[in-house]
N, C-alpha and C positions, 0 to 999 in steps of 0.2 A: 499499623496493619493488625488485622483481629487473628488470634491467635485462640482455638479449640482448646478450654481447659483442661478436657481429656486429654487429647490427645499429648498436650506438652507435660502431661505426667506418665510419658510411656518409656521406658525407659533405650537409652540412645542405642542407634545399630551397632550389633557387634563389627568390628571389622574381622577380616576372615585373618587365617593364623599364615603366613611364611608357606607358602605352597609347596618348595623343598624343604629336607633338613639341612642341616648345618654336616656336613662330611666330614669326618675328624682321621687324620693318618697319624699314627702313633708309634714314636719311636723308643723301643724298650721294654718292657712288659714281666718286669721284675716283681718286685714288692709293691712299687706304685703302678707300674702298670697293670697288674692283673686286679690291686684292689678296685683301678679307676674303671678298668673291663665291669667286674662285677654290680659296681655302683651306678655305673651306665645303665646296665642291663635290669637291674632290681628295679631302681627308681624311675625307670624312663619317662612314666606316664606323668610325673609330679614337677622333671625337670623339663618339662616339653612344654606342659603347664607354665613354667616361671619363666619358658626361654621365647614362650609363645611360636615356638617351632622344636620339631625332632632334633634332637641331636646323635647320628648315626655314626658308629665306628664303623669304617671303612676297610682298611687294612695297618697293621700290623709289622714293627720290621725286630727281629728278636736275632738273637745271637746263638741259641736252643730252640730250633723250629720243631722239635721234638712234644719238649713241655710247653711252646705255648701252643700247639696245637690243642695240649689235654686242657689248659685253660681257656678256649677261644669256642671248641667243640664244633668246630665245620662253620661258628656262626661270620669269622673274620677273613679275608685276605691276607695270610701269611708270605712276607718275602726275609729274605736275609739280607738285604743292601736297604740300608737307611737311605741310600742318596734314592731310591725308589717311590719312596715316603713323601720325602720332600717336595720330587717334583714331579709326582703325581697330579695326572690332570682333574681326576676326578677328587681330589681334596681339597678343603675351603680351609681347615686350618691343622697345622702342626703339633702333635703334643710331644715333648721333647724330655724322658723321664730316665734316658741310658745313665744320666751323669757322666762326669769329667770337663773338661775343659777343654781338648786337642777336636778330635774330631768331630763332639759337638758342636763346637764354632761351625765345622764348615758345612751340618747339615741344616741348622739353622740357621745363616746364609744364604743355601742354598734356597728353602723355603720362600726365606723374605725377596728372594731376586725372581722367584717366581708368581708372587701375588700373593703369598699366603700368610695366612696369621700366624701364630707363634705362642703355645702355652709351655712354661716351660716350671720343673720343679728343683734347676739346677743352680741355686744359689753360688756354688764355684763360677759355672761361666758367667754369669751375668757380674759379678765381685770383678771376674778379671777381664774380660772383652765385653762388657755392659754396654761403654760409652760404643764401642764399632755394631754395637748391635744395634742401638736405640737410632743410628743415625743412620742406618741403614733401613729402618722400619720406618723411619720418617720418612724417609726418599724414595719409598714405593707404598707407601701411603697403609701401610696394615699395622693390624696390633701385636705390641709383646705382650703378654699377661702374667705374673710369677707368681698371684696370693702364696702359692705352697713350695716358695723358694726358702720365707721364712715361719718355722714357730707351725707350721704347716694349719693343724685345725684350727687357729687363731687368726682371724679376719685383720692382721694389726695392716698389712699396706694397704688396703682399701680405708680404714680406720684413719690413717694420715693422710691417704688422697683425695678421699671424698666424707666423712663424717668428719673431721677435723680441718675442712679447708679454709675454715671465715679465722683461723689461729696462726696466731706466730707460735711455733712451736722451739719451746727452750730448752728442752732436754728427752730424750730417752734414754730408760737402761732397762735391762731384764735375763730373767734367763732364757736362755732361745738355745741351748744344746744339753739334749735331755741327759745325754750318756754322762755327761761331766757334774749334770744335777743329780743321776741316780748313784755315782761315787761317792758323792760330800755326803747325802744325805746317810749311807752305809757308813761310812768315816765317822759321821756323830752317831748316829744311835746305837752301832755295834759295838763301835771302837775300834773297827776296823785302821790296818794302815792303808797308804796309796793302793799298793799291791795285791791285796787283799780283795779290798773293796772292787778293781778294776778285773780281776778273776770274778768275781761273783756276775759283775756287769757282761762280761765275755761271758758266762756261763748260760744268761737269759737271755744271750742276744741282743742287750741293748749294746753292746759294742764288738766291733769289727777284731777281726784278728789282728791288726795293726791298726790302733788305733790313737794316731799321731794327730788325725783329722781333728779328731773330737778334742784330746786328753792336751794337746797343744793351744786349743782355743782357733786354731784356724776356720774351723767351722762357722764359729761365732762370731769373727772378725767378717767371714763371707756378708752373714747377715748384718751386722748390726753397721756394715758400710752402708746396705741399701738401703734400711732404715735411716742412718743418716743423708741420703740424698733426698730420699722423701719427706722429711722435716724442715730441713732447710733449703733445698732447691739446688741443692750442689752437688758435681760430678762423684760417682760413684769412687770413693779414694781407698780401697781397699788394701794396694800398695802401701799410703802414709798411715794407716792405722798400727797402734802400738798394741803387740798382742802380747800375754801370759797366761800360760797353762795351766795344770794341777801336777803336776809331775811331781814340782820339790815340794808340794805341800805336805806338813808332819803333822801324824793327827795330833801330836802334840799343841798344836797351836790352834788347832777343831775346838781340840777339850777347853784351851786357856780363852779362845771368845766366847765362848759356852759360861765363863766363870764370869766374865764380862758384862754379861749378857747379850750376846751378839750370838750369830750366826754364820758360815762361811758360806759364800756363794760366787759362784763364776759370771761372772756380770759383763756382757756388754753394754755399752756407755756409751752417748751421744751428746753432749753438750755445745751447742751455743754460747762463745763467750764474743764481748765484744772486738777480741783482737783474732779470733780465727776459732775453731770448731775443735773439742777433745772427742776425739775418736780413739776409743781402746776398750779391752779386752784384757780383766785381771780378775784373779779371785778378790774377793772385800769380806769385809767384815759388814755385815747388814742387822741392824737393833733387831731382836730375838722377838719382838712383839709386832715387828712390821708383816705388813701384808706378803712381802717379798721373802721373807723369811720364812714362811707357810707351804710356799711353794715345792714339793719334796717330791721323792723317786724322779720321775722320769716326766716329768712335767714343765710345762715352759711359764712364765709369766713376763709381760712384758708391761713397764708406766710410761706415760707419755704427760709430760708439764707444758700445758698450752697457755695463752694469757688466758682466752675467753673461757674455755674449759676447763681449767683447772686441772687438775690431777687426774688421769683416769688410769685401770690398770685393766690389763688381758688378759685372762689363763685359760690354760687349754694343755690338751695332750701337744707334745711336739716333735713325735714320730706314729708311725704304725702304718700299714697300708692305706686301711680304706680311709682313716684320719688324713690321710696327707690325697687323698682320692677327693674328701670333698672340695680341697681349695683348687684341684684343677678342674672341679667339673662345674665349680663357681666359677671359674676364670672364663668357662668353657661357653654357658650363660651366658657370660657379660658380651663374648667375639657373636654370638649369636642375636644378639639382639642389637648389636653395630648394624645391619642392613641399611642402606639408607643415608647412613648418617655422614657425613662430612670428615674427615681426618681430621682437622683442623678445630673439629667441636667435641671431642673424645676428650675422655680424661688422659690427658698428659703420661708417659712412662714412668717419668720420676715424679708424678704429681704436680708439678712448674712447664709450664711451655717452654722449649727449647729456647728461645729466644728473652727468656726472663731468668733462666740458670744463673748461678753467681760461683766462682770458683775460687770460696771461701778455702783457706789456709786452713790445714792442720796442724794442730798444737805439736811442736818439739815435746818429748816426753819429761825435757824440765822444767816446761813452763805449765804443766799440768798442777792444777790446786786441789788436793784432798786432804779429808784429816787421817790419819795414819794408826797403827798399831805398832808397837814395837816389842817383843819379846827378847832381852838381854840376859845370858847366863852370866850369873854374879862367881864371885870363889866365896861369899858368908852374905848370910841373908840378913847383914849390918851393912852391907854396902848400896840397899835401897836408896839410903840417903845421899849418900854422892852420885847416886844414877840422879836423884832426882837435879841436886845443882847442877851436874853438870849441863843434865839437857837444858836447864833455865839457861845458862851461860852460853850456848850455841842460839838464845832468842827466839827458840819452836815455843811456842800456845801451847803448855801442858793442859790437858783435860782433865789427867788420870794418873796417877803411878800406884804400885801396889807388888806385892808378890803375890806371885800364881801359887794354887795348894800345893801344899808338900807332895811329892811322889817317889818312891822307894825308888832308889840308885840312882834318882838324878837331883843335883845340886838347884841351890834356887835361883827360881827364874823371876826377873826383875817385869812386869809388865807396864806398858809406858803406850797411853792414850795424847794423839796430839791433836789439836785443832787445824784447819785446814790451811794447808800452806802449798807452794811451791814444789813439785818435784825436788828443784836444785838446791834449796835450802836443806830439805830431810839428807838429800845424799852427803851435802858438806858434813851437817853432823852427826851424821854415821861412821865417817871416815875419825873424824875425832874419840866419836864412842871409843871404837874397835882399839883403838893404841891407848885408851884408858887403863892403869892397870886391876881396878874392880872386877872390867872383862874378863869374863871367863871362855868365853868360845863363839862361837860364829852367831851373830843378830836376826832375827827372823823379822823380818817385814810383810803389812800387806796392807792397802788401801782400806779406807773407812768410810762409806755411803753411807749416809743417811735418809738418801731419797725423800726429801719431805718435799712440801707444800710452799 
């Protein structure tokens, strides 16, 4: 059939844009909610643009109808009952930014029983009622969305569920809680101690007046569970993950990986091994020249070891309002441009179809393999040499032994590099160290990453 060369170089009919918007009900309106208000309201025209329809806040459920009044400005529906929110008629999707875990669940619930989508920036609830959420979003056919659950302005779960989906993915680690990265890095460059340094973080606000969340690694544990279901395709195990905080850490041992040349960083860890998944949460020692080592104040970075990809790594801020504002009004995009589409043809919650999940075993914390640091107080800085036989004689992979520099009033400290072994190997001899008589007083350990390639 003859075909006008003109005309088949015109270019094709636009189709028209989504006749409504996308109606958004938002529960919370705090730090993330007012930045997501404002970023709503700033960018509308550019995000309307990439969603090919409006996306309209609707109303509003705040706990101070006072102040979100003064942030909303007559533009929102303010109510005080979340369950309002939820199962409002006039809303297409949930944004869900109060935090906690208790009655979270059940407005997010409520939502999903009611037909509606689900953005949410609560790393806690999804950690600990993920799996009742995911299967209940499946059974009424709508989406969860979490980008800014983890590492917030850092794209890393879309990263794993759709830019890295042709990859078997064999490891993730990173830093993903700012307030415990803006410590260490105070801890080295001041000299500050714990205590110190965790006053100064409480003073600018990157941490909570109680701050157990953070300074405990529970935080990080939230995340780096979800990120391991998104790698490997298995249930969110937040429970079996092994976590460790900064509490007992002594800048003394800041300063001795510093001499090392290392770095101390609070690392969540995800690894794939053939007998089950290391899921944990520990400070490490990280080589002083690595990328991950750069990473300082209040900043996230995350690496991700795929076969086909290779190495790749993420950084970004990993708090602030309108930072953690872009990952839900991304999320918010993505529920908006669903029209149409099939449940069944959507990218997966955990990146794997429900029915191809695998509920890979998480590693006992002695079968976990790393290489080690050891710091041993000597009674003479002659008895390096029997630190060093004896660890030969317990059969650990020495790397390294050496004494740490001299420091006025304190005796020497033996420093002892292992190769990667076993949890339960290092604990057996440690217990040997300690009744050694060279010991001089309590052994400082911490894990050794080397994050390579």
């Amino acid at each position: 059939m003859y075909r006008d060369p003109v005309q088949s170089l015109q270019p094709p009919r636009r189709l028209p844009a989504a006749s409504r918007p996308l109606r958004v009900g938002m529960i919370g309106i705090g730090t993330v909610g007012s930045g997501t208000f404002r970023v709503l309201a700033r960018n509308q025209a550019e995000i309307a643009a990439r969603a090919g329809r409006g996306i309209e806040l609707v109303i509003v459920a705040a706990r101070n109808l006072e102040r979100a009044a003064r942030i909303v400005e007559g533009r929102v529906e303010l109510t005080s009952d979340p369950i309002r929110v939820a199962t409002h008629p006039d809303v297409d999707v949930v944004v869900e930014v109060a935090g906690g875990t208790g009655a979270a669940r059940d407005w997010v619930l409520a939502a999903i029983a009611h037909g509606k989508h689900v953005v949410t920036a609560n790393k806690a609830l999804l950690a600990v009622h993920g799996s009742e959420i995911f299967a209940a979003a499946r059974q009424h056919g709508v989406a969860v969305a979490y980008e800014a659950a983890v590492a917030v302005s850092i794209p890393i779960v879309k990263a794993l569920r759709e830019g890295l989906t042709a990859n078997r993915i064999e490891w993730v680690a990173g830093i993903i809680n700012g307030t415990t990265n803006f410590i260490l890095s105070k801890m080295r460059d001041e000299g500050l101690d714990f205590g110190g340094a965790l006053a100064q973080a409480q003073a600018l606000g990157y941490a909570e007046a109680d701050p157990a969340f953070d300074v405990e690694g529970i935080d990080a544990a939230h995340k780096i569970a979800l990120l391991a279901a998104n790698a490997f395709g298995m249930p969110v195990c937040f429970a079996d993950a092994q976590v460790e905080g900064i509490t007992g850490l002594q800048s003394l041992d800041v300063d001795c990986a510093e001499q090392l040349g290392f770095r101390v960083k609070l690392l969540g860890i995800a690894r794939r091994r053939a007998d089950g998944v290391e899921l944990r949460v520990q400070p490490a020692l990280v080589p002083a020249a690595h990328l991950m080592a750069q990473v300082n104040g209040s900043m996230n970075g995350i690496m991700v070891k795929a076969d086909a990809a290779g190495l790749t790594m993420y950084y970004g801020a990993g708090a602030g309002s309108e930072q953690t504002a872009s990952a839900v009004i991304a999320d918010l995009v993505d529920v908006a441009r669903l029209d149409g589409t099939h449940a069944g043809q959507r990218v997966p919650h955990l990146g794997f179809h429900a029915h191809a999940m695998n509920a890979l075993p998480v590693l006992p914390r002695a079968a976990v393999r790393s290489a080690h640091y050891l710091r041993v107080p000597l009674h003479a800085a002659r008895d390096i040499e029997g630190l060093t036989a004896l660890i030969a004689a317990q059969q650990l992979p020495v790397r390294q032994v050496q004494l740490a520099a001299d420091r006025p009033g304190l005796g020497p400290q033996g420093l002892v590099l292992i190769d990667a072994v076993p949890q339960g190997a290092v604990d057996l001899a440690l217990h040997a160290l300690r009744a050694h008589p060279a010991v001089a007083g309590a052994i400082a350990t911490l894990r050794v990453e080397d994050l390579a390639a």
